[in-house]
C-alpha positions as CSV (number, residue, x, y, z in Angstrom):
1,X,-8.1,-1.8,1.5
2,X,-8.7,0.8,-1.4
3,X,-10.2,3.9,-2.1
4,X,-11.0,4.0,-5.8
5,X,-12.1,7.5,-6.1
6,X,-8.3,8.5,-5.1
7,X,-6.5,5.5,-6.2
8,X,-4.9,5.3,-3.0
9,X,-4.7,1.2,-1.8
10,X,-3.0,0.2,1.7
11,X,-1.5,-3.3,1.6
12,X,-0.8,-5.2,4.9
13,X,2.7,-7.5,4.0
14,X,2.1,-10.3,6.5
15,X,5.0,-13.2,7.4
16,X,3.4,-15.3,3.5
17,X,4.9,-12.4,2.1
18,X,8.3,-13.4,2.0
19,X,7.2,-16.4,0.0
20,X,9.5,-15.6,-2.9
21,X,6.2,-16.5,-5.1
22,X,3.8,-14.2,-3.7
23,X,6.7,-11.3,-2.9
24,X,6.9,-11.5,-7.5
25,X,3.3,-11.0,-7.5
26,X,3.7,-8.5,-4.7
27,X,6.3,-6.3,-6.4
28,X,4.3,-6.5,-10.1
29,X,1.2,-5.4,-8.5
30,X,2.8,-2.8,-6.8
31,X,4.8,-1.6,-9.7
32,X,1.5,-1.7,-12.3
33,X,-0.4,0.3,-9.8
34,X,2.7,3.0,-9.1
35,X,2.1,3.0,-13.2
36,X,-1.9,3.5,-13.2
37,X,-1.1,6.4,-11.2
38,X,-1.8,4.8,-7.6
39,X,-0.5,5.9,-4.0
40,X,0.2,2.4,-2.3
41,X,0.2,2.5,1.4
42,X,2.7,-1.1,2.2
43,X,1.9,-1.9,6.1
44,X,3.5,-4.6,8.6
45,X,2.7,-5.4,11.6
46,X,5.5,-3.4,13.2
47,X,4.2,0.2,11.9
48,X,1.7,1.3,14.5
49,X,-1.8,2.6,14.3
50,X,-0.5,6.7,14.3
51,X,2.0,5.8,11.5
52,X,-0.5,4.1,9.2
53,X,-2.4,7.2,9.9
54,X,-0.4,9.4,9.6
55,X,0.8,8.1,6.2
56,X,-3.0,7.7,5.2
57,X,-3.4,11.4,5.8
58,X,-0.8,12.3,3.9
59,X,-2.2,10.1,0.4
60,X,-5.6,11.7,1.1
61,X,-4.2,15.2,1.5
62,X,-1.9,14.7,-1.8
63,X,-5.3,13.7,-3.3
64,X,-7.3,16.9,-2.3
């Protein structure tokens, strides 16, 4: 999930993510968007819905 316009992106790491393959393409994605200037929102099942909000507010307000 992205919003463009603020280059902020939230990424949901699900279990395939600890697929050493897809957690290198994990980190150099992250890492190349931290270096475009994106605010990268990582999410697991564990953080609950006022967290992620709470964390989304905080992107958004940076952004304003």
């Amino acid at each position: 999930m992205a919003w463009p316009e603020l280059k902020i992106a939230m990424e949901y790491e699900g279990r395939h993510h600890t697929d050493p393959d897809v957690l290198r393409r994990d980190v150099a994605r992250f890492d190349a968007m931290i270096e475009m200037g994106w605010i990268v929102i990582r999410v697991t099942c564990r953080d609950g819905e006022a967290n992620v909000l709470g964390r989304l507010a905080k992107g958004w307000a940076s952004r304003s």
